[in-house]
TORVO-64028 format. One record per atom (N, C-alpha, C, O, CB): residue in three letters; x, y, z. Coordinates in pm, whole numbers, padded with zeros to 5 digits, always signed. Glycine has a CB too. Layout:
<atoms>
alaXYZ
...
</atoms>
This chain:
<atoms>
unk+00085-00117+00000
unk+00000+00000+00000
unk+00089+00123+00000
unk+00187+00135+00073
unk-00096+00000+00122
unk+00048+00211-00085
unk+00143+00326-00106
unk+00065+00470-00079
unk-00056+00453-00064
unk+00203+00320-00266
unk+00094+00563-00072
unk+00011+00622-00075
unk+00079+00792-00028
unk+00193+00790+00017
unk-00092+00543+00004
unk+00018+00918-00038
unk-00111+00964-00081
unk-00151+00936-00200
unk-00085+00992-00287
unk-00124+01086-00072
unk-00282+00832-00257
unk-00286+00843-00382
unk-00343+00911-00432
unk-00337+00893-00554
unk-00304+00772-00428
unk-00438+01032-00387
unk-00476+01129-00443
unk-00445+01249-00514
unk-00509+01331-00579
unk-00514+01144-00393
unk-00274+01225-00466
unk-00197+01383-00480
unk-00127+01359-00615
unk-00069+01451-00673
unk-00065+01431-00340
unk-00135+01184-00683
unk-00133+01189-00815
unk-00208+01182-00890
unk-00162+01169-01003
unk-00084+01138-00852
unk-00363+01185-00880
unk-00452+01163-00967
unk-00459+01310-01023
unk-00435+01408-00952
unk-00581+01095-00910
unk-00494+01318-01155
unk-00541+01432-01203
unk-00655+01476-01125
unk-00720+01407-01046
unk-00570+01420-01335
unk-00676+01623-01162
unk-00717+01720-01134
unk-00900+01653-01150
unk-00981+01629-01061
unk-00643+01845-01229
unk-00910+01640-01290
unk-01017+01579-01354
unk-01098+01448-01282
unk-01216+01412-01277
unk-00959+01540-01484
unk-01014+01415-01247
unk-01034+01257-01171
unk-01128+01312-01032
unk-01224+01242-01002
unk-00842+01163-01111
unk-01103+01416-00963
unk-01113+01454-00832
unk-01273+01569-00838
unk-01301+01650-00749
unk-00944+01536-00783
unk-01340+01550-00940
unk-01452+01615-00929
unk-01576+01569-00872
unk-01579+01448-00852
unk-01473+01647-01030
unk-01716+01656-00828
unk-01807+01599-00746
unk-01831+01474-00855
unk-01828+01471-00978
unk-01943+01703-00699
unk-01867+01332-00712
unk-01871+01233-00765
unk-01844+01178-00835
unk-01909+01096-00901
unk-01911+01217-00774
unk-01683+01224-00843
unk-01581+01068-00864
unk-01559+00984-00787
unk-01566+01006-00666
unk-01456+01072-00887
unk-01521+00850-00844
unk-01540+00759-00739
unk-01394+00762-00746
unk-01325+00805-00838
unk-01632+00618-00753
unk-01345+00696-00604
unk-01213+00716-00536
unk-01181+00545-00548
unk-01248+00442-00559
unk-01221+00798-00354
unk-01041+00582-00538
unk-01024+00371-00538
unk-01047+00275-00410
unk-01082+00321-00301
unk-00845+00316-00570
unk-01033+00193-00423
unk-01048+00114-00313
unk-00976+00056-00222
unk-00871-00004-00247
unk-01090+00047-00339
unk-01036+00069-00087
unk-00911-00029-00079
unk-00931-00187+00022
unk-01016-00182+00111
unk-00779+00075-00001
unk-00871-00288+00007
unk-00984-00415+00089
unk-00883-00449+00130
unk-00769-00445+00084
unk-01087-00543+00016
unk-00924-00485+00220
unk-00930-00522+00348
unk-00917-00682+00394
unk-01014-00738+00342
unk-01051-00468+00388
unk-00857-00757+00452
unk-00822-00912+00420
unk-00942-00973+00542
unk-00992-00910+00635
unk-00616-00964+00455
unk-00960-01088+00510
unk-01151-01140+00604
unk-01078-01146+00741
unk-00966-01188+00767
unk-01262-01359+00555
unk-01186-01085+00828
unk-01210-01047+00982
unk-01180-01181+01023
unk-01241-01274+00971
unk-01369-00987+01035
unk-01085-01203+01118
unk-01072-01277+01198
unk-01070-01263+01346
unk-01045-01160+01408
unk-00996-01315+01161
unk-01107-01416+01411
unk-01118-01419+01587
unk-01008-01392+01612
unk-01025-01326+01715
unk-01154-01550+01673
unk-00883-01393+01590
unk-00779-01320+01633
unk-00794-01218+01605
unk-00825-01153+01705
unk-00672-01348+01605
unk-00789-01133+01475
unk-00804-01020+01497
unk-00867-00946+01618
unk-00808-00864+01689
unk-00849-00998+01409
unk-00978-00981+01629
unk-01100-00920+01748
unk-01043-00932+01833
unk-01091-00848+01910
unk-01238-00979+01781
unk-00941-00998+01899
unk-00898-01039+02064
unk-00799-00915+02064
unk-00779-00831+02152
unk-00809-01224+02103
unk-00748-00928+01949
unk-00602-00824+01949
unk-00625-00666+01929
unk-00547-00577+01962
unk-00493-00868+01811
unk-00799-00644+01843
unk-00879-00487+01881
unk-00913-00441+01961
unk-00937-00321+01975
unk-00968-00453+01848
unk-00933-00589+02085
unk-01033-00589+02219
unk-00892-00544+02291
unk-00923-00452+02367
unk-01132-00765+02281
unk-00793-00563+02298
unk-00646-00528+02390
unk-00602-00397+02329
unk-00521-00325+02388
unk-00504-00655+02374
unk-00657-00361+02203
unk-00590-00222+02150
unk-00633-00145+02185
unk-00572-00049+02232
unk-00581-00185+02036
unk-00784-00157+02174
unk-00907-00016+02205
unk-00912-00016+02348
unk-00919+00093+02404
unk-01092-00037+02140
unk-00910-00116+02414
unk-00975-00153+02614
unk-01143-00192+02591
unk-01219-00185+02687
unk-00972+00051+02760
unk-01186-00230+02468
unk-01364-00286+02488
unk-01307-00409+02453
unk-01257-00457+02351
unk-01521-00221+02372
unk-01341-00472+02636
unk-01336-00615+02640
unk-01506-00709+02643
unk-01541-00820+02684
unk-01241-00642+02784
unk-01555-00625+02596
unk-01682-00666+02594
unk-01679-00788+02493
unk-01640-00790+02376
unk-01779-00547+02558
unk-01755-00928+02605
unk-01746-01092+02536
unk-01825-01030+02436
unk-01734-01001+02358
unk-01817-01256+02623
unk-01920-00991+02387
unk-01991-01007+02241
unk-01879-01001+02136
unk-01917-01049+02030
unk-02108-00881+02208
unk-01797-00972+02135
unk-01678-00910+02034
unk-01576-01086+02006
unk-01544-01126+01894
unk-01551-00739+02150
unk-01549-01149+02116
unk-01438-01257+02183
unk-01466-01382+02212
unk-01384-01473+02223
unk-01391-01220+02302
unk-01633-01392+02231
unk-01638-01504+02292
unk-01798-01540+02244
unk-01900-01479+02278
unk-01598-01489+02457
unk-01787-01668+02149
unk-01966-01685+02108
unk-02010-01708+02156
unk-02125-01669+02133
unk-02032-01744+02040
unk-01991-01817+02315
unk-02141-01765+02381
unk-02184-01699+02442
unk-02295-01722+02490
unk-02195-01808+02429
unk-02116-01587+02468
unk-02159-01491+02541
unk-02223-01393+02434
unk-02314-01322+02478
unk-02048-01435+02629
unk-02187-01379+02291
unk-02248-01307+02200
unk-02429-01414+02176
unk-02541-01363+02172
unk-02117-01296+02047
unk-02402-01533+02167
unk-02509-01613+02143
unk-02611-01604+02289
unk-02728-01641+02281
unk-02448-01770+02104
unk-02564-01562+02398
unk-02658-01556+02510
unk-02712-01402+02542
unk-02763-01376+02651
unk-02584-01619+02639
unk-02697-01306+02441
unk-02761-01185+02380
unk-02850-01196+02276
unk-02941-01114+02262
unk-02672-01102+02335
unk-02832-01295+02195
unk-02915-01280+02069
unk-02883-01301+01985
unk-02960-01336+01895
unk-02956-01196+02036
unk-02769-01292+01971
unk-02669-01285+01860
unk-02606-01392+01762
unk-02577-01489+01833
unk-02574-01239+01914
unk-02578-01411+01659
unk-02536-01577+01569
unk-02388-01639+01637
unk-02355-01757+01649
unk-02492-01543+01353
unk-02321-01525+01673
unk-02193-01561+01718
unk-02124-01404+01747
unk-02186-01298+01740
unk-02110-01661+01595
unk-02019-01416+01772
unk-01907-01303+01759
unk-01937-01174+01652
unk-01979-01196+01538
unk-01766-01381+01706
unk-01914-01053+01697
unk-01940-00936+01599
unk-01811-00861+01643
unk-01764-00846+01756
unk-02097-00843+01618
unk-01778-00829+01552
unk-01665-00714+01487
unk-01699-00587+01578
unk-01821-00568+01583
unk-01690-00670+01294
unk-01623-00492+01652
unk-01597-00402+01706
unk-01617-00319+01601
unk-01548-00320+01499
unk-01489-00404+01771
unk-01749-00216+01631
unk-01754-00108+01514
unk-01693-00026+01455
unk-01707+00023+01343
unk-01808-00048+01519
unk-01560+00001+01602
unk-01473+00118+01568
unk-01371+00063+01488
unk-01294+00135+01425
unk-01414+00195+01690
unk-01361-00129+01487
unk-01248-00168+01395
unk-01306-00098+01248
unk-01228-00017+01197
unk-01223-00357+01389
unk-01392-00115+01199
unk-01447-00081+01051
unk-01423+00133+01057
unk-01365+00205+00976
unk-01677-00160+01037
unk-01469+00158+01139
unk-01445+00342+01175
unk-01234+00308+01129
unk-01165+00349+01036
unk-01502+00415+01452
unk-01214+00249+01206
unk-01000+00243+01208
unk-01017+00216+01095
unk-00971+00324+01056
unk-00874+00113+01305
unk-01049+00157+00985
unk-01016+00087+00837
unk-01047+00177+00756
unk-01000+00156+00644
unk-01093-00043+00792
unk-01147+00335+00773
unk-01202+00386+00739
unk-01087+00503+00725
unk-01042+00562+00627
unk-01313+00378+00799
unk-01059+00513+00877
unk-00926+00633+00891
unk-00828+00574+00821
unk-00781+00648+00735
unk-00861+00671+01049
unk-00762+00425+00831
unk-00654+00397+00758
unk-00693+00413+00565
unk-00594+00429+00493
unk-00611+00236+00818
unk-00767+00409+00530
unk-00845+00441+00403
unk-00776+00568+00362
unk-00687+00583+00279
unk-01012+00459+00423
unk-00866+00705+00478
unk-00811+00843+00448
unk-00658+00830+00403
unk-00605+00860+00296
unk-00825+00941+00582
unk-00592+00762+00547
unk-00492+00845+00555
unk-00381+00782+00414
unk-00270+00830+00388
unk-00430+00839+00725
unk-00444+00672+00345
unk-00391+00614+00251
unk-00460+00694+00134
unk-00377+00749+00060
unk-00406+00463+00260
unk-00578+00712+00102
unk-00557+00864-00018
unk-00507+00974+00027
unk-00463+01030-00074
unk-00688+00930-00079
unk-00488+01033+00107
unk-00470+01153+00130
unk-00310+01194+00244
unk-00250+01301+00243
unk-00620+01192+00188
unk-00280+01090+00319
unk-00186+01142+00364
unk-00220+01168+00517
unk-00317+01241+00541
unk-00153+01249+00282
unk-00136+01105+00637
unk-00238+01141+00759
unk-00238+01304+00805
unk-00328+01351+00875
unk-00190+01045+00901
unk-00162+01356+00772
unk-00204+01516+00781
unk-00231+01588+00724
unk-00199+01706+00740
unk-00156+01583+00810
unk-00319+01531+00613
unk-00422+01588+00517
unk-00603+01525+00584
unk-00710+01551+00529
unk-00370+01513+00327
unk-00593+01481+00652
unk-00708+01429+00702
unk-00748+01513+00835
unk-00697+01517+00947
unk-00687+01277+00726
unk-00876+01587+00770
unk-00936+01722+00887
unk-01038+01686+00946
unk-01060+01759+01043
unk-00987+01867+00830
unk-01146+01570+00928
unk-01253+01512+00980
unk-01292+01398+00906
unk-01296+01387+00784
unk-01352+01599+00991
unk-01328+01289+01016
unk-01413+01202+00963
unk-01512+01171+01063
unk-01475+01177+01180
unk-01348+01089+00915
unk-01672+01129+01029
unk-01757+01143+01129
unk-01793+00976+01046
unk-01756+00942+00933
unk-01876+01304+01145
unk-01854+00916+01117
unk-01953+00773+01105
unk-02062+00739+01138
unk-02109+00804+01232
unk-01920+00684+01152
unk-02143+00635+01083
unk-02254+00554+01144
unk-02236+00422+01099
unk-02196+00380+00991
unk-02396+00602+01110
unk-02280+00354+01223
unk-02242+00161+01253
unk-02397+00148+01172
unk-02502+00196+01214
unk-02232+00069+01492
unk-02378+00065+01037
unk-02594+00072+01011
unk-02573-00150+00983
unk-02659-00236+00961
unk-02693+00236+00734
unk-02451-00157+00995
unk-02480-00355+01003
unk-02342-00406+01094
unk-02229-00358+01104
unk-02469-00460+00790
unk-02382-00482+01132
unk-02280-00617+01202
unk-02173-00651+01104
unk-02221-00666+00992
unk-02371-00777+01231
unk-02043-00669+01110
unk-01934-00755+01069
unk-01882-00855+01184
unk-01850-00835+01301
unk-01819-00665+01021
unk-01885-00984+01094
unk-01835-01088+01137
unk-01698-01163+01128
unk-01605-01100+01076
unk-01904-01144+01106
unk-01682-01257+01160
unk-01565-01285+01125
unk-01526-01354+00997
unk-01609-01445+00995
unk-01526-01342+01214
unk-01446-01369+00878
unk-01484-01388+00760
unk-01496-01324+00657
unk-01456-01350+00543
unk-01554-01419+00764
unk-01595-01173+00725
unk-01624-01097+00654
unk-01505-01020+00629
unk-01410-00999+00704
unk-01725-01042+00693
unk-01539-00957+00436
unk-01419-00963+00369
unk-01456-00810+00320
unk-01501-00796+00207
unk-01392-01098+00251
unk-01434-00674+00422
unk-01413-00556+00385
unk-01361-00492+00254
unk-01254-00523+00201
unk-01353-00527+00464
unk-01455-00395+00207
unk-01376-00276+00130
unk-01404-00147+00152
unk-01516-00100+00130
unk-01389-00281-00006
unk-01291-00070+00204
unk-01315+00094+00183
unk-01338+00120+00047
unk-01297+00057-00050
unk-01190+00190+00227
unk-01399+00210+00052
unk-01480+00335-00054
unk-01518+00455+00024
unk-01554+00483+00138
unk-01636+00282-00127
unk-01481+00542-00142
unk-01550+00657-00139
unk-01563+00728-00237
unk-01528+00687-00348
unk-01515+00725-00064
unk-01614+00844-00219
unk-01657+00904-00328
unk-01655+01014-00319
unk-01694+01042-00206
unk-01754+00878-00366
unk-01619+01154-00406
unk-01601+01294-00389
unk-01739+01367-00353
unk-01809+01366-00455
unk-01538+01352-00518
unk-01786+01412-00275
unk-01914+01511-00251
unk-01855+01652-00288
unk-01929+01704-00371
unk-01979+01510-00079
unk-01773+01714-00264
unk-01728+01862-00282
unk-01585+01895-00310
unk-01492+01846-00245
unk-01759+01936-00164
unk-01573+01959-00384
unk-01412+02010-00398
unk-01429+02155-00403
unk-01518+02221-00457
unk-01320+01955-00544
unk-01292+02200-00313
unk-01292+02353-00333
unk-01161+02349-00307
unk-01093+02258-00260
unk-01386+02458-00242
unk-01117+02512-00361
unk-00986+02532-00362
unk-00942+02596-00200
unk-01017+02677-00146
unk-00955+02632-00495
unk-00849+02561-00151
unk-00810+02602-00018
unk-00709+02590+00022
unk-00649+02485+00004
unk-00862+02563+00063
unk-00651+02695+00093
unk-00471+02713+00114
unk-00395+02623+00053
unk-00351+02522+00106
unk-00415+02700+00260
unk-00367+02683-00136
unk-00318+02701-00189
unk-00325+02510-00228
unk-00236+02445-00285
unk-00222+02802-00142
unk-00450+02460-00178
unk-00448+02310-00225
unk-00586+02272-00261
unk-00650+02372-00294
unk-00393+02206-00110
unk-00643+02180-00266
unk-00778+02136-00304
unk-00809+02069-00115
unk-00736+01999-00046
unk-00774+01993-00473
unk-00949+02129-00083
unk-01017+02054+00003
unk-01137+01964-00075
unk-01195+01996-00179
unk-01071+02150+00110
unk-01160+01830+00014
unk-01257+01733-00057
unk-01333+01687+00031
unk-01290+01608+00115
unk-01202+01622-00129
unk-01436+01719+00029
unk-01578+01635+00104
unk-01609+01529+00073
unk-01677+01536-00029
unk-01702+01683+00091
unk-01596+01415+00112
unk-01575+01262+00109
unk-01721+01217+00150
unk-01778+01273+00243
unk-01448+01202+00220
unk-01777+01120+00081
unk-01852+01019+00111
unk-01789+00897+00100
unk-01758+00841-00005
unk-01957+01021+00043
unk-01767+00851+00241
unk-01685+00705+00246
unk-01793+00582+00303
unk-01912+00611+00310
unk-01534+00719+00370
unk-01745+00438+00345
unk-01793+00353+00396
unk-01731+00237+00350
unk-01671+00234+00242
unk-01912+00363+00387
unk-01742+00152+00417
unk-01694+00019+00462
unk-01806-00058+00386
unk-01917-00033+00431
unk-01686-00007+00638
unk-01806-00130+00300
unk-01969-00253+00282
unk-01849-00420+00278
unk-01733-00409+00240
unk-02112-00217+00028
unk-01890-00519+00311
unk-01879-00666+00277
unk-01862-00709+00184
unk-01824-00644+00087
unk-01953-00728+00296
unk-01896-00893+00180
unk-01862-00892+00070
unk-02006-00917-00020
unk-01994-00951-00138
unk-01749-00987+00061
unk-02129-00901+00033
unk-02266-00916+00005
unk-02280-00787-00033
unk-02395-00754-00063
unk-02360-00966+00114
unk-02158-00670-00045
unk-02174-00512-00129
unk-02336-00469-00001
unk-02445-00434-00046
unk-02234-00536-00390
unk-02310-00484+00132
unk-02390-00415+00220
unk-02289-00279+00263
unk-02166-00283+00263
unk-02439-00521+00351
unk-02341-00205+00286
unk-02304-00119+00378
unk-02285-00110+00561
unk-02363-00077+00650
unk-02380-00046+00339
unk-02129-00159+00561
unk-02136-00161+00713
unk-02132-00024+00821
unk-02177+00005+00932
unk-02019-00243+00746
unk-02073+00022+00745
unk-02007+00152+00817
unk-02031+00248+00726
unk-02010+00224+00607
unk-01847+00150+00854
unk-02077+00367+00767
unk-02140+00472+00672
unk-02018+00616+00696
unk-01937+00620+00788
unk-02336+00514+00733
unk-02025+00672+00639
unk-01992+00885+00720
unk-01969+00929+00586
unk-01999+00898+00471
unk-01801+00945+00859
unk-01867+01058+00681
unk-01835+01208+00575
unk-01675+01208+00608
unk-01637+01129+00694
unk-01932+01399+00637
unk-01597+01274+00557
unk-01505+01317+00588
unk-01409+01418+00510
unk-01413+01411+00387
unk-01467+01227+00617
unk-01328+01505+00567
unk-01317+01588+00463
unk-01134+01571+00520
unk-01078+01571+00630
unk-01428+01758+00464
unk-01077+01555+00333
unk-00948+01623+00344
unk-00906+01726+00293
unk-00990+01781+00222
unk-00870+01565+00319
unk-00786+01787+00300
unk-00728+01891+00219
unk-00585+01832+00135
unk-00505+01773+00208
unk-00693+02021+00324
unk-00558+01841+00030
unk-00466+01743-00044
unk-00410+01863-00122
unk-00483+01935-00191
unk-00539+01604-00141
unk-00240+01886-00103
unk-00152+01995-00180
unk-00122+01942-00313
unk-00055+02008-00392
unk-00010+02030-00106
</atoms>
């Protein structure tokens, strides 16, 4: 992964609603989750342990929302550069499991010109591999 890749795309490329590239994400694993649950401090069993997710309601184990929000920031900071990244806001609207096989996206909402670079209003999100939408928001960078 290389990146800022935005700061080589043409000019043209970067207008409202272009679509931005992608980037995926390798399938959610129970390790993973144990090792998000020690990164973040939410040791909450629904995340670690199926029956404690299955004695809620639940099919099994679910993905920590903020892991898909982190994949979202690592996204930005891979078009744009991490100190080109001025906001990103979210909404959790489905469950990820383990298996499940992520892709960032996004898409340009606004461009304007700003200290002496382009700012971009981002429509991003996380969807599976059923092309759902896991993770929704906005986010805006500024790219020289």
């Amino acid at each position: 992964m290389t990146g800022p890749v935005l700061a080589a795309r043409p000019d043209r490329d970067l207008v409202k609603g272009s679509a931005l590239p992608d980037l995926d994400k390798p399938p959610i694993t129970k390790l993973q989750l144990v090792k998000y649950a020690g990164a973040s401090g939410d040791y909450n069993l629904i995340h670690t342990d199926d029956e404690t997710a299955r004695a809620v309601g639940l099919e099994g184990v679910i993905a920590h929302g903020m892991l898909s929000m982190a994949f979202l920031g690592e996204y930005l900071c891979w078009l744009a550069g991490p100190e080109s990244v001025r906001r990103v806001s979210v909404r959790f609207v489905e469950m990820v499991r383990p298996g499940d096989i992520l892709t960032c996206r996004g898409r340009v909402k606004e461009r304007t010109t700003a200290d002496g670079g382009m700012r971009l209003e981002l429509e991003v999100w996380t969807e599976n591999q059923r092309a759902e939408r896991v993770t929704v928001g906005e986010a805006e960078v500024h790219v020289t």
